[in-house]
C-alpha positions as CSV (number, residue, x, y, z in Angstrom):
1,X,0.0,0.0,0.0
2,X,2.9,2.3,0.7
3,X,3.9,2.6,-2.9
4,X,0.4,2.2,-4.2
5,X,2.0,-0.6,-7.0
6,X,0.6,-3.6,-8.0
7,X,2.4,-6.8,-6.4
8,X,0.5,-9.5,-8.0
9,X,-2.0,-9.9,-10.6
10,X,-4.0,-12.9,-10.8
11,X,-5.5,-14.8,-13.7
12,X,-8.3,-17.0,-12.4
13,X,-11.1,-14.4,-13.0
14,X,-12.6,-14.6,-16.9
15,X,-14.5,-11.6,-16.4
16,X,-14.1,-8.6,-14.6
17,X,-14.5,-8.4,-10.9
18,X,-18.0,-7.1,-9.9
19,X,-17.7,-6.9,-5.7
20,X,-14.3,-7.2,-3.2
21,X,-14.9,-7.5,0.6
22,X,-12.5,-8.3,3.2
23,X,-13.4,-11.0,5.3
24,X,-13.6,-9.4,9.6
25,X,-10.1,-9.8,11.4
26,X,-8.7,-11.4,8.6
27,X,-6.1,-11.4,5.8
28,X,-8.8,-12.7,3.3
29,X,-10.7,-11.3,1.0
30,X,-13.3,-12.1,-1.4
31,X,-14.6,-11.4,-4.7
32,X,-17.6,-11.7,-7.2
33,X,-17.5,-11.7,-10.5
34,X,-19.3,-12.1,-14.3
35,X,-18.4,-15.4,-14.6
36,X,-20.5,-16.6,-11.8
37,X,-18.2,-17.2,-9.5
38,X,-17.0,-16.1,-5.7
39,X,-13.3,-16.0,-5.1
40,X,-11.6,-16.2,-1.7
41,X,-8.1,-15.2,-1.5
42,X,-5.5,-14.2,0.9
43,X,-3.7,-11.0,0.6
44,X,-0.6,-12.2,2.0
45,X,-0.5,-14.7,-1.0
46,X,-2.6,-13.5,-3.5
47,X,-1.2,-15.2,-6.6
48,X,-4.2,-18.2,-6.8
49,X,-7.2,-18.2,-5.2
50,X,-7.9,-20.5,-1.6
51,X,-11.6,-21.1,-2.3
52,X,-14.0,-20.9,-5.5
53,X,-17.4,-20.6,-5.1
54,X,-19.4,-21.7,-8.6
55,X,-22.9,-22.9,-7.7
56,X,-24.3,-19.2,-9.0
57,X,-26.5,-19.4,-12.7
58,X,-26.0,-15.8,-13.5
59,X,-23.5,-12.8,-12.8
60,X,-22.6,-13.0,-9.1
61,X,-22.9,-9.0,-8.4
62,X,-22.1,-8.3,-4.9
63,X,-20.9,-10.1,-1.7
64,X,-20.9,-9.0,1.8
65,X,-19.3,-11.4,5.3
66,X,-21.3,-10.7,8.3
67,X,-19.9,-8.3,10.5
68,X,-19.6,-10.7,13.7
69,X,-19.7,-13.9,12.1
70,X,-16.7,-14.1,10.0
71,X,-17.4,-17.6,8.5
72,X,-20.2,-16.7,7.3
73,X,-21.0,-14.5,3.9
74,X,-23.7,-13.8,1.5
75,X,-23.7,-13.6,-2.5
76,X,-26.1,-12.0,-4.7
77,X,-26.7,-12.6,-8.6
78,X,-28.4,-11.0,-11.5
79,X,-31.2,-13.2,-11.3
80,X,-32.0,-12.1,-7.6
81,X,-30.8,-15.3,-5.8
82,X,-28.7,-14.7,-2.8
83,X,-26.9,-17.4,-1.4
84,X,-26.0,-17.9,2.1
85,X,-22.4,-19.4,2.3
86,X,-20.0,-21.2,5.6
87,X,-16.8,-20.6,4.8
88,X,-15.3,-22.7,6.8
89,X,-18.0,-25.9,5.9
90,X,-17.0,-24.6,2.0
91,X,-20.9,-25.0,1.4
92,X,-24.1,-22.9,0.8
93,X,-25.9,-23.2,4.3
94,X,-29.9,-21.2,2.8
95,X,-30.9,-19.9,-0.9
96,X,-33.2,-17.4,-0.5
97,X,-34.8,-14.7,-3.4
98,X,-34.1,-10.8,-3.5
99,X,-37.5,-9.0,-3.8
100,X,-37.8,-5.6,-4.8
101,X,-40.4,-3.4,-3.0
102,X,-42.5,-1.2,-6.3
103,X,-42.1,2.3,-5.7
């Protein structure tokens, strides 16, 4: 961060990177992407991913870990399905639908 240059650049995403969150006390992080996938990586090795999520059907376009619970995170997609993930189980715990409210 001090120099503000890139150290690594990973290839493992095919599309471009849609959501990055940093998983609570950690040195992890994870992203979403067009290519339907989450990511988790470390950012004291970030040259390959530690985890890949890839059960999404669409665009995964945003991610968020709970604030407390730092095994657990959420995904959303473009066809309004969030998924509720255990990090540490490496498996989707609920599947639940976004609805919007109409204005």
């Amino acid at each position: 961060m001090e120099t503000l240059k890139t150290e690594c650049t990973p290839e493992e995403n095919t599309h471009i990177i849609t959501d990055i969150r940093f998983r609570p006390n950690s040195t992890q992080l994870a992203t979403s992407s067009f290519d339907a996938t989450v990511r988790v990586w470390d950012a004291a090795q970030p040259s390959y991913c530690m985890w890949k999520f890839t059960v999404h059907t669409a665009q995964v376009m945003s991610l968020d870990f709970h604030p407390k619970k730092n095994d657990l995170f959420c995904s959303c997609d473009g066809n309004s399905e969030i998924r509720f993930w255990n990090i540490n189980q490496y498996s989707c715990t609920r599947i639940s639908e976004a609805s919007l409210l109409d204005p």
